[in-house]
N, C-alpha and C positions, 0 to 999 in steps of 0.2 A: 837592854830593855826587853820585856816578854808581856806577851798580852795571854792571858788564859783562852779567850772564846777570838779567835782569827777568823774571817770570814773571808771565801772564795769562792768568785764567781767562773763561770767557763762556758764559751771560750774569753780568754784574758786580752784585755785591750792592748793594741801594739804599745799603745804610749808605754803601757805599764811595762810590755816587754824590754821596749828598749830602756826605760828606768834599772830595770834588774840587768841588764848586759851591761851597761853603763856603771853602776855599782860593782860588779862582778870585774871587769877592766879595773878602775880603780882601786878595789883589794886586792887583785892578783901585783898590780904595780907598787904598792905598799907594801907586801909580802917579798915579791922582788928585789923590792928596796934594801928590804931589813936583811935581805941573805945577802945582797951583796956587803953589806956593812957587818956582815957576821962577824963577832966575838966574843967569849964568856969569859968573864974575870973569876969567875967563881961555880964552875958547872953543881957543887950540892948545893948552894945560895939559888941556882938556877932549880932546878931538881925541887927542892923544895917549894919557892915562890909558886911552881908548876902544879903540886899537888896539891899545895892550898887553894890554889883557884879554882881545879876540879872539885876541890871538896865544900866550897865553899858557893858553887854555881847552883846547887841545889837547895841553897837554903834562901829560899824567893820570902819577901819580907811585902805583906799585904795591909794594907792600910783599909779599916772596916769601910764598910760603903762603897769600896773601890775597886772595880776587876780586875783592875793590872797587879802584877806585880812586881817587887825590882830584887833581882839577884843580889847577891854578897860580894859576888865573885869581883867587881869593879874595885873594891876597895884595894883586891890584890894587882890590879891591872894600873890603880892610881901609884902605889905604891912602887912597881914595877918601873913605872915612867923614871923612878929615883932612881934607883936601885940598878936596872939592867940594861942592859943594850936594846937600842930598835929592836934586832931579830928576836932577841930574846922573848920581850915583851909582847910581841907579835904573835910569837907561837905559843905563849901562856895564856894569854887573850882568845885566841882563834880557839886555841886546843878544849879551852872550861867552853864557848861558846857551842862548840860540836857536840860537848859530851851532852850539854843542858836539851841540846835540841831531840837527842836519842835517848837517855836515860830517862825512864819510866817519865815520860812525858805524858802530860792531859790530853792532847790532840795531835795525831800522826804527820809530822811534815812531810811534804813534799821534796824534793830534793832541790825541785828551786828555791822553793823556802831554805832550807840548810845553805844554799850556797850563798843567797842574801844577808842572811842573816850574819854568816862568819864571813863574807867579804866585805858587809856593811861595817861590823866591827873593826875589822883590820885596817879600811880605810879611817873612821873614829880615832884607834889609835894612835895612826901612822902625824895625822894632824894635831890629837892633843899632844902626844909626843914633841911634835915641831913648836908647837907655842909654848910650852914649858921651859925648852930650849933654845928660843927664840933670845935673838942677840937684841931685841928689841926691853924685853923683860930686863935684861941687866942695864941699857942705858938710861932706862927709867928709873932706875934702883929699887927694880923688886923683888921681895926676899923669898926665898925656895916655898913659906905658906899660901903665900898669895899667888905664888905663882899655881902651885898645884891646885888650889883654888879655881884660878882662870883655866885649867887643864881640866879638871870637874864641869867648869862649865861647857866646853868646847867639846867635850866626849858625850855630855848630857845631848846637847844638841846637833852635833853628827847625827848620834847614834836615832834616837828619838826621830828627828828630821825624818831622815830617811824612812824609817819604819810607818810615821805618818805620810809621805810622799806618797810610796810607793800601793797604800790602802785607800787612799783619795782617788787614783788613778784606777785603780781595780775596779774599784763601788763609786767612780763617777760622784765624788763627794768633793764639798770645799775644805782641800788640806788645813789650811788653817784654823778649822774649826775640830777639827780634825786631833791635831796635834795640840790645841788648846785643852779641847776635853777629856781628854784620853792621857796624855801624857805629863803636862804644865805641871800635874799634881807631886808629882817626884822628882820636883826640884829641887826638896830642902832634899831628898835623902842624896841626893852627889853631891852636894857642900857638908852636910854629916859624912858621908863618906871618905871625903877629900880632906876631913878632919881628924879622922879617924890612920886615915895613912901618915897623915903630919907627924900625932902622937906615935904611932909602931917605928915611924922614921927615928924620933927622938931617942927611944927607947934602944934602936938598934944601935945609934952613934953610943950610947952609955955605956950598953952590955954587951953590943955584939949584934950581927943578923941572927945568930943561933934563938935570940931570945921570942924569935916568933915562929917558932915553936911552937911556944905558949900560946900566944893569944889566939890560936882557934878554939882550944878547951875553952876560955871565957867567951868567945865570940858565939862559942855552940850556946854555953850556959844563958848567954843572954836572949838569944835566939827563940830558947826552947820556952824561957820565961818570958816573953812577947808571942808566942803560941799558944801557950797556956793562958795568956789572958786574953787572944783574942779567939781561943775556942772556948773563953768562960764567957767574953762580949759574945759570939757566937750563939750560945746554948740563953743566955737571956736575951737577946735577938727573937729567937725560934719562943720561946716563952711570950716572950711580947707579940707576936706575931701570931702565937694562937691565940692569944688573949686579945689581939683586935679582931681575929675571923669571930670570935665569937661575940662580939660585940655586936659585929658587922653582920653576924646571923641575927643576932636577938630585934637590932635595929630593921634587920631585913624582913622576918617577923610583924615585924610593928607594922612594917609597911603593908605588906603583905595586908593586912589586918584591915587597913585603913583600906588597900583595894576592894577586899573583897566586899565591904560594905560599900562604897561608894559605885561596884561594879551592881549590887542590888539594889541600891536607890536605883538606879538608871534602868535596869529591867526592870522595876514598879512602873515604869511612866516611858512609853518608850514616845510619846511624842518630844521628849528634850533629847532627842539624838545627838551626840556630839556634845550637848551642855556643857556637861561634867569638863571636856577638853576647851574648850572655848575659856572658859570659864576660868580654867586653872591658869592657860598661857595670860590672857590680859590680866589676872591679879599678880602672876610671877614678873611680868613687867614692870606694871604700876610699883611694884614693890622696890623693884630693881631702879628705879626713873628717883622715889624719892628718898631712898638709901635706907631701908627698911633693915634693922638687924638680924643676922641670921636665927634665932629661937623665933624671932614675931617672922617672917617669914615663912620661916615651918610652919609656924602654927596658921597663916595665910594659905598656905598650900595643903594641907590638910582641910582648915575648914571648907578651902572652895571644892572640896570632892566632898565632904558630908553637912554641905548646909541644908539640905532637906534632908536629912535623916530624921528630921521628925515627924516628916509624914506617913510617916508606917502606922500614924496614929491617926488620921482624917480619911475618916471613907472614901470607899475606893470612887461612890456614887459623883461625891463630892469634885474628888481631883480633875476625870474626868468630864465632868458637865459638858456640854458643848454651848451654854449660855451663861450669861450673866449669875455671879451667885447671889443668894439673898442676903438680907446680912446676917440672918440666922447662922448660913453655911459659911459665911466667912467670917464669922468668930469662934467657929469651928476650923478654919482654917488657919486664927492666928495662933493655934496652941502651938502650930510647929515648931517655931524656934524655941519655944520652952522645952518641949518636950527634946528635942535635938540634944541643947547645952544640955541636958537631963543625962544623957545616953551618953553622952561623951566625956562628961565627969566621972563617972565609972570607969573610963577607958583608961584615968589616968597617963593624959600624954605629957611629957616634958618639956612643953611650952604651953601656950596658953590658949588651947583651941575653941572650948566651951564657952567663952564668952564673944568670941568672933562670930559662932552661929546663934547666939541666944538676941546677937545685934544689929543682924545683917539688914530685919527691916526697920530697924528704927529712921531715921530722917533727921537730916543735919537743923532743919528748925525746929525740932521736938514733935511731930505731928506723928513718928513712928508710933510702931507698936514693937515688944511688948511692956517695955518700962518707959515709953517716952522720953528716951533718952534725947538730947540736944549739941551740936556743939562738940568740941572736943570730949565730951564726956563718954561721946561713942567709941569703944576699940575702936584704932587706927586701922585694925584687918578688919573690922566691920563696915567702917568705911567707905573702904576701898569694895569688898566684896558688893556690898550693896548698887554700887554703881554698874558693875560688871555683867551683876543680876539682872537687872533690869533693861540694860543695853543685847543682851543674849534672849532675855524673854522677847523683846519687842521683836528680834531678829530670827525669831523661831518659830515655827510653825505651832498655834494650839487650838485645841478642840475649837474654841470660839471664832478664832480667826485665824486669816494667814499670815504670813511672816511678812514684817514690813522690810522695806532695802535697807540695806547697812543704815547709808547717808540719811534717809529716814528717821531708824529708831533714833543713832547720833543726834540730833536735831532735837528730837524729845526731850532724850536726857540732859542734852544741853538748857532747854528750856527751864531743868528743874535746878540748875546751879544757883545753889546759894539757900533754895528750899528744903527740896530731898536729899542733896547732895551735898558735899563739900565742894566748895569752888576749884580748889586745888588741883584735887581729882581729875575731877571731870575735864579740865584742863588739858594736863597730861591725855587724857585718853581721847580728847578732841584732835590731838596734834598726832597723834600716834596709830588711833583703830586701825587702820587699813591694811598697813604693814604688820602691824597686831594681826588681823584676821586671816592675813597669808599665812603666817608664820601657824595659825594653829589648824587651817586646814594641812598644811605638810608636816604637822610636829604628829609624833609616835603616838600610837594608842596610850589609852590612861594606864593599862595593867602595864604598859613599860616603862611610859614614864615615872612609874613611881616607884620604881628600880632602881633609878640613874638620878633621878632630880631631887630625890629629897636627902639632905644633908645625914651622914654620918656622922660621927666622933672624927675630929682632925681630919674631914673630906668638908670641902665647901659646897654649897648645892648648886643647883641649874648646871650638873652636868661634868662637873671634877669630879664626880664618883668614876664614871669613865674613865676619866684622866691615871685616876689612882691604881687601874685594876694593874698586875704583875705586870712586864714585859712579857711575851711572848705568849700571854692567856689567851684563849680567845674571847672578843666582846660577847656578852648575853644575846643571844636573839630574840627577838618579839616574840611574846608565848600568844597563841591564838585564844583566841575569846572561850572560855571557860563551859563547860555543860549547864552549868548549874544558872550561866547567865540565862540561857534560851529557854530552860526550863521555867526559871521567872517569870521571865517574858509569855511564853506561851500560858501559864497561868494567870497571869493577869489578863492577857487577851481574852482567855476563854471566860472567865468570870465577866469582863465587860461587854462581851460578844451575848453572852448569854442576857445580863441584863439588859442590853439594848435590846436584844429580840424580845425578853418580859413585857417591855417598854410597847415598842411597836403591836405584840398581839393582845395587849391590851387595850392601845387607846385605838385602833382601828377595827372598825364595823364592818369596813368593805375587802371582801374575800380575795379579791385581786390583787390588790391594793397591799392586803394582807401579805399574799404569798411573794409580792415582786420584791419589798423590804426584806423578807425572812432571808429569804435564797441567797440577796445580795451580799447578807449579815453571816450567813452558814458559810459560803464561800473561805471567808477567811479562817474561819475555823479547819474545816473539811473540805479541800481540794478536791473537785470536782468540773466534770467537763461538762453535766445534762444534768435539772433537776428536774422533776416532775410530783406532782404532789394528785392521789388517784381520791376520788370521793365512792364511798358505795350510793349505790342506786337500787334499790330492791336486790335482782340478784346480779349483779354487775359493778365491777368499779370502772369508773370512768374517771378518765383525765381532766382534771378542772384546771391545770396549770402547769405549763410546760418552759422550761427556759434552758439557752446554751446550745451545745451542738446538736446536729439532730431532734430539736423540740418540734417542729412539725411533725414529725413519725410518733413522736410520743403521745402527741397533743390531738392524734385521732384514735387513741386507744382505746376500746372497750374490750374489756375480759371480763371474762364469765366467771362469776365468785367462785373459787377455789384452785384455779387456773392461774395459770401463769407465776410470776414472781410475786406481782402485786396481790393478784386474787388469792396466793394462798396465803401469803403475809396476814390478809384481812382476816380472810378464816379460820389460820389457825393462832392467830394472835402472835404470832411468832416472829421476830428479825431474820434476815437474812444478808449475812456476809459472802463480799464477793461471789455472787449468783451470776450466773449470763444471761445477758441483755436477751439476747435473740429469743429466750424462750416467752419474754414480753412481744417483740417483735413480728411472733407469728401469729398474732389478733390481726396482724396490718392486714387488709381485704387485697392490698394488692401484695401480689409475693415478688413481684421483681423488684420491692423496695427494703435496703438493707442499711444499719449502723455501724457504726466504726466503735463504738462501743465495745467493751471487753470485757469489764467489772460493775455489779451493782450493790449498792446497800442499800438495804430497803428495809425501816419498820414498820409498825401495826402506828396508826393516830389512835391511841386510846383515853377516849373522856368518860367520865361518869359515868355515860349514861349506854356507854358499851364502843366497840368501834365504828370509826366516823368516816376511815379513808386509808389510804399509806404513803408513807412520805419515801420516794426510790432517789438516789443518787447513782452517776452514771458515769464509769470513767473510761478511756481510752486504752488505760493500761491497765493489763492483769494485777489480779491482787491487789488492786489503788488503795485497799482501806483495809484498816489495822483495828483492832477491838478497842482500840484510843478513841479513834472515829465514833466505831457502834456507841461507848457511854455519851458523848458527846450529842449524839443522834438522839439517843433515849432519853437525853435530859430535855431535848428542845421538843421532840413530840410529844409529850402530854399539854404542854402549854400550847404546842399548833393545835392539837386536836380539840382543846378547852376552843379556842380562839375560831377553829373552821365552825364549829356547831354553833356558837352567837353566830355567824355571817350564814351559815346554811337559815336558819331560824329567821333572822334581819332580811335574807330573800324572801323567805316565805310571807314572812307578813308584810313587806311590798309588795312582792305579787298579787296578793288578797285584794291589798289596796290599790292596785294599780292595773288589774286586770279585768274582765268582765267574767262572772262565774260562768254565765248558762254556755257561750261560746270559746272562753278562753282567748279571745283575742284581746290586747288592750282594751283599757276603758277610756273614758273622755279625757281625766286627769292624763294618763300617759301620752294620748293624743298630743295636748296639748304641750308638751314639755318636749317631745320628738319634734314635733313639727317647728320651734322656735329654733331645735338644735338645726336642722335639715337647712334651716331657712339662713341660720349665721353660715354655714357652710357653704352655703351656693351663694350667699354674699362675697366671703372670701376668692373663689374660683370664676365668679361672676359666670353661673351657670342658672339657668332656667328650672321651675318646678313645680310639676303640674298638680291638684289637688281635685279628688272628683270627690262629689258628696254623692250617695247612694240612696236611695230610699224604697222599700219591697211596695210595689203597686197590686192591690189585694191581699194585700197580707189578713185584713180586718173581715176580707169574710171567710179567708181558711181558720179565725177562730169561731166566727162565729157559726159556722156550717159544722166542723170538726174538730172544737175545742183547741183550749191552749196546749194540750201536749202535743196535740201536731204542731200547731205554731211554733211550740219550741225547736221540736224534732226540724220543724223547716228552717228556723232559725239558724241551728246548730249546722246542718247540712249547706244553709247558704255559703256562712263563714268558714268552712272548709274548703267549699268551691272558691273561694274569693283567694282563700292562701296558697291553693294551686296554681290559680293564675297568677300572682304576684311575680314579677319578675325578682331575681336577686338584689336587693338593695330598696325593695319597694315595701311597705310600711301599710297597715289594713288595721283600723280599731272598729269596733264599734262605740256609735256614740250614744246610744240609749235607743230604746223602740225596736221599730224596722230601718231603722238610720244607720248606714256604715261609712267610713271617712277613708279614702287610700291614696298616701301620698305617693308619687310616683317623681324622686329625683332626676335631674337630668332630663327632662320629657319635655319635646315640645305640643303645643297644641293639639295639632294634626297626631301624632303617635299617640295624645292624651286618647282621644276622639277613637282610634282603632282599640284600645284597650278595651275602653267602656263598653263598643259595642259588643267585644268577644264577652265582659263581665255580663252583661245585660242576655248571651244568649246560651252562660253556662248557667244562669240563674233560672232561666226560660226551663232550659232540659232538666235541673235541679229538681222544679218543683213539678215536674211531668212525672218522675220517677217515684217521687214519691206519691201520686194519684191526686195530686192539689191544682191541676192545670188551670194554667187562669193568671199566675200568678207572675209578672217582670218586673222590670226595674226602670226607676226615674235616675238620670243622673246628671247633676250638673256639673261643669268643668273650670277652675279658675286657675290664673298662671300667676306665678312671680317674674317677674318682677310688673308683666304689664296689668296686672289687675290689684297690685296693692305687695305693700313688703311686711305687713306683720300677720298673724296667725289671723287672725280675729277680722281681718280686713278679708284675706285670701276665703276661708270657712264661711263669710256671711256672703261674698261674691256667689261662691259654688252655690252655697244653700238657695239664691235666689234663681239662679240658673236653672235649681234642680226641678222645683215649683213650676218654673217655664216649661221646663221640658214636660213635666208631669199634666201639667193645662194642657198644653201640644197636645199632647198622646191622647190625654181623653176626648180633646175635639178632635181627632183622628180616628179615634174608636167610634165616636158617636156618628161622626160621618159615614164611615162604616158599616155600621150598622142602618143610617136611615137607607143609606144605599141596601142593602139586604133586605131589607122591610118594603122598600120600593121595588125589589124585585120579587119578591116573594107575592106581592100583590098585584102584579103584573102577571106573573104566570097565575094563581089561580082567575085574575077576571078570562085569559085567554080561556083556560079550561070551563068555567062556563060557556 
């Protein structure tokens, strides 16, 4: 027996050593045997039987399908058992086995091997020999064919035995399975063989041994023609065999096909991460659970990777939403599975996948769309997919809401058994999700699974494509996510990033408000570490909105127009890539303070009406931004700078309305609207808040002595002096007249009371300065919490207070003065 492909390992396990010293003993004692029993009845009878077996060792005789194969040489070795002596047959046997082992052999033996092999034989022989001749055979009465028969079988199994032992023991394998698969197969050919020697035997008693001679010429002839047909089964083998790779391309293609659009559905919408795989494992179960045939299967596993391929047809506005649709937009939304089946009929697949997505939303009590299907009348992989859908939707994150828990969505869907669903279904997939949803967070990405899982020609699906590849090929490995996916992705982002910013600098008025949305929303587009957005001001831009790292440094910036990165951007209407930070940096008034900053991109905000500001991005690392960036930048500042000029404008005409022209401080409205805020907040903190009302005592004869434009001028000049003295966090409006209002947070009484007086004697030197002497202040003082908790209670307190105090002062003054009038009248009677 010879195997083509032998395998060894090293170093060889003793067992197996002493198997071969053990066999080797054995045929030397058999070998032994036969020389002491040596004698030739016929040495050219020998001589020849001898060369025939050399010549006949080489014609190995292979059965298609099968890598062993079995030499010729046995038949001279069966026949030999007749014919010659032990020694004889020993050294005919041994001598074809030696030469087979060296003579233009497939693979180089070892020379343990050679001695195995011809001592394994020699003992094979020495025992079919003894049962042929066994005294046992004759008292049973059986005849020389039967006997060599049971000598066929006895050499089959020596010989074979061993050669399996000895490969079990090597490669740590179960012999028996061993010698069943490997060998068991060329059983009939040693009973053909053993039949074969019968017949030459017959032939010799007729004509002589000379007459085998002959029958090697026919033995070659037939040989050669068993060759010829199975290098013709061969050669259509090899024909068949490129004609399934190409099959298995064209099929691989198809797949291919199906990936790559199921891999662009999925970059359209990247909030269904994983869908697509979810999605495919629980329909290939469900499929699998109710014995689904393989074509509707396919076409199961196809449609659940393109059942929204119709939405290439529903605005992007739409998909997207983060609210409720109307129902306008969602019958806009039910075109998809028409339009889907649409695209996939085209595609011509060889099962039936167009109507699996034309049905996936229809509803097992007819209440679907788009044909109102009901009942079994729905595909069975519509079915199925429909339930799938909806148990992944519920369990997935979407614009509108978050993903609800497994056992959650479960629940829902189970709710809708017998309605949207088939009862069946939902069922199965009641008994099953969990182990289901293991299974598809660790199963392979889509672009491989659909390599392996979708059914071939004579490969079965879910994963005997595997099964099928060659011996010794190696398995595909996972191809990584494709360019063209990210590229999707990244388009679609940007067009939704963009809209949503449309969105935002649209319906907001407020310029803060404004900028903290945009930034949030630019982020994903353009990585960045700092953004800053600069306004001009006559001739300077200034920081109106700073956020990220280092936004303090940024957020106290003023540059002088034409300066810096920002100031020249403004001026010269120009972008700027990759610029350095630091040459913004050194506006900062203190110079021992510095950014980690590296890179900037900064454009022009240009509206209508000319430029309005510049929008700078700020990165950590050299070179952060690529001219991808800059289009990306340029598409979104003209809509910031439409969007900063409403909110520049929306300031203005609050301010108008909300401030006092002649002084510029607050007006009464703003008053009151700070002071409510001031007052919830020291609600909160349970903190104190003191409120003085102000009133100019003389004001009315500085107009009337020197007209209103002094008035004003002293006006103006009061309300300067007032914002000087204001502490950080303290609040000064005026309220009409010579009336001023100054909230003083955190104040108590006694601190209120040191204010007023210092307000009371910069108002004193105020109107010294400007030659109006004559002229102070009344003021009265009320608290929060002890004098009242709302605006209107605290403001009418002060105001009564202020009155008080202002009666006070003039019976003070009047006092004063009678007292001067009493002296004055005292010294002139003395001077008489």
């Amino acid at each position: 027996m010879d195997q083509d492909k032998e395998k060894a390992t090293a170093p060889m396990p003793g067992v197996a050593i002493g198997f071969i010293a053990l066999t080797a003993i054995g045929g030397a004692l058999a070998l032994h045997q036969g020389f002491l029993q040596w004698h030739c009845r016929n040495w050219l009878q020998f001589v020849v039987y001898g060369l025939m077996a050399l010549l006949t060792s080489v014609w190995k005789v292979a059965l298609p399908g099968i890598h062993g194969t079995v030499p010729a040489n046995f038949i001279y070795v069966l026949l030999g058992i007749v014919d010659l002596s032990l020694g004889e047959i020993l050294v005919t046997g041994c001598s074809s086995v030696l030469f087979q082992c060296v003579w233009k052999a497939k693979t180089k033996h070892t020379i343990s091997q050679v001695l195995f092999h011809v001592t394994s034989t020699a003992s094979s022989i020495y025992v079919a020999h003894a049962v042929f001749y066994s005294s046992v055979g004759g008292w049973i009465g059986l005849k020389e064919p039967i006997l060599l028969c049971v000598a066929a079988c006895v050499y089959f199994v020596t010989n074979t035995g061993a050669i399996a032992v000895i490969t079990g023991l090597t490669e740590q394998k179960n012999i028996a399975r061993i010698w069943r698969r490997c060998y068991f197969w060329s059983f009939p050919y040693y009973l053909v063989g053993a039949g074969c020697a019968e017949g030459i035997q017959i032939m010799n008693r007729l004509l002589g041994w000379q007459s085998t001679v002959v029958i090697p010429p026919i033995l070659y002839f037939i040989y050669r023609l068993y060759s010829l047909y199975l290098s013709r089964l061969e050669k259509e083998k090899e024909h068949a065999e490129i004609q399934r790779k190409h099959a298995e391309e064209m099929a691989s293609l198809h797949l291919r096909t199906i990936e790559a659009l199921a891999l662009a559905i999925e970059a359209k919408d990247q909030t269904t991460h994983d869908h697509l795989r979810r999605v495919q494992v629980y329909c290939l179960e469900i499929a699998r659970e109710i014995g689904l045939p393989g074509p509707q299967r396919d076409a199961l596993l196809a449609a659940s990777l393109l059942h929204d391929i119709g939405k290439l047809a529903v605005p992007e506005h739409i998909i997207s939403k983060p609210g409720r649709l109307t129902a306008e937009e969602f019958e806009k939304m039910k075109i998809h599975p028409i339009v889907g089946a649409e695209i996939l009929e085209r595609v011509e697949f060889p099962y039936p996948v167009a109507p699996i997505v034309r049905g996936h939303h229809e509803k097992w009590d007819g209440s679907g769309y788009p044909d109102g299907l009901n009942g079994e009348d729905i595909p069975i992989g519509a079915r199925i997919l429909s339930v799938v859908d909806c148990l992944d939707a519920l369990a997935s994150d979407r614009q509108y809401r978050r993903a609800l828990p497994l056992d959650e969505a479960m629940a829902i869907v189970a709710a809708e058994s017998g309605k949207s669903y088939e009862p069946r279904i939902v069922d199965i997939l009641k008994r099953n999700y969990h182990d289901w949803e293991a299974k598809a967070r660790d199963s392979k990405p889509v672009w491989f699974r659909l390599s392996t899982d979708i059914r071939v020609e004579g490969v079965a699906s879910t994963g005997d494509f595997e099964k099928s590849l060659p011996q010794g090929k190696p398995r595909p490995e996972p191809r990584p996510p494709v360019e063209f996916f990210n590229r999707i992705a990244e388009a679609r982002q940007e067009a939704q990033t963009l809209y949503e910013v449309a969105q935002d600098l649209v319906n907001s008025l407020s310029l803060h408000d404004t900028l903290s949305v945009m930034a949030m929303r630019l982020k994903r587009l353009v990585p960045h570490d700092s953004i800053a957005v600069f306004i001009r001001r006559d001739d300077e831009v200034v920081c109106e909105f700073a956020n990220g790292d280092d936004a303090r440094l940024f957020a106290t910036l003023r540059i002088p127009l034409g300066q810096g990165l920002s100031g020249w951007v403004v001026e010269n209407q120009t972008p700027i890539l990759n610029g350095n930070p630091s040459v913004e940096l050194g506006y900062l008034k203190d110079q021992t303070k510095f950014s980690v900053m590296r890179s900037t991109l900064a454009v022009p905000l240009q509206s209508a009406s000319g430029v309005v500001g510049a929008l700078a991005l700020y990165s950590s690392q050299r070179d952060a931004f690529s001219k991808d960036h800059l289009r990306i930048m340029q598409a979104v500042s003209s809509k910031l700078a439409q969007s900063i000029e409403n909110s520049l404008r929306l300031q203005r005409a609050e301010g108008d309305a909300t401030t006092d022209f002649l002084t510029g401080l607050p007006n009464a409205r703003s008053l009151f609207l700070h002071l409510q805020q001031v007052l919830d907040k020291a609600r909160e903190i349970q903190r104190s808040v003191a409120i003085l009302v102000c009133d100019l005592d003389g004001f009315k004869v500085v107009n009337d002595n020197h007209g209103h434009l002094t008035g004003n001028r002293l006006l103006q000049a009061v309300a300067g002096a007032i914002l000087r003295g204001c502490r950080s966090g303290d609040y000064a409006a005026r309220m009409g007249g010579d009336e001023f209002v100054i909230i003083l947070p955190q104040a108590t009484h006694a601190e209120a009371i040191v204010i007023a007086d210092r307000f009371r004697a910069t108002v004193e030197a105020t109107s010294r300065e400007l030659g109006v002497a004559g002229v102070s202040m009344s003021i009265g003082i009320s608290e929060y919490p002890a004098h009242g908790k709302e605006p209107e209670e605290l403001l009418a307190e002060a105001d009564r207070r202020m009155y008080l105090d202002k009666q006070a002062r003039k019976r003070n003054m009047h006092a004063t003065l009678s007292r001067l009038l009493e002296a004055i009248d005292d010294e002139a009677t003395v001077k008489t």
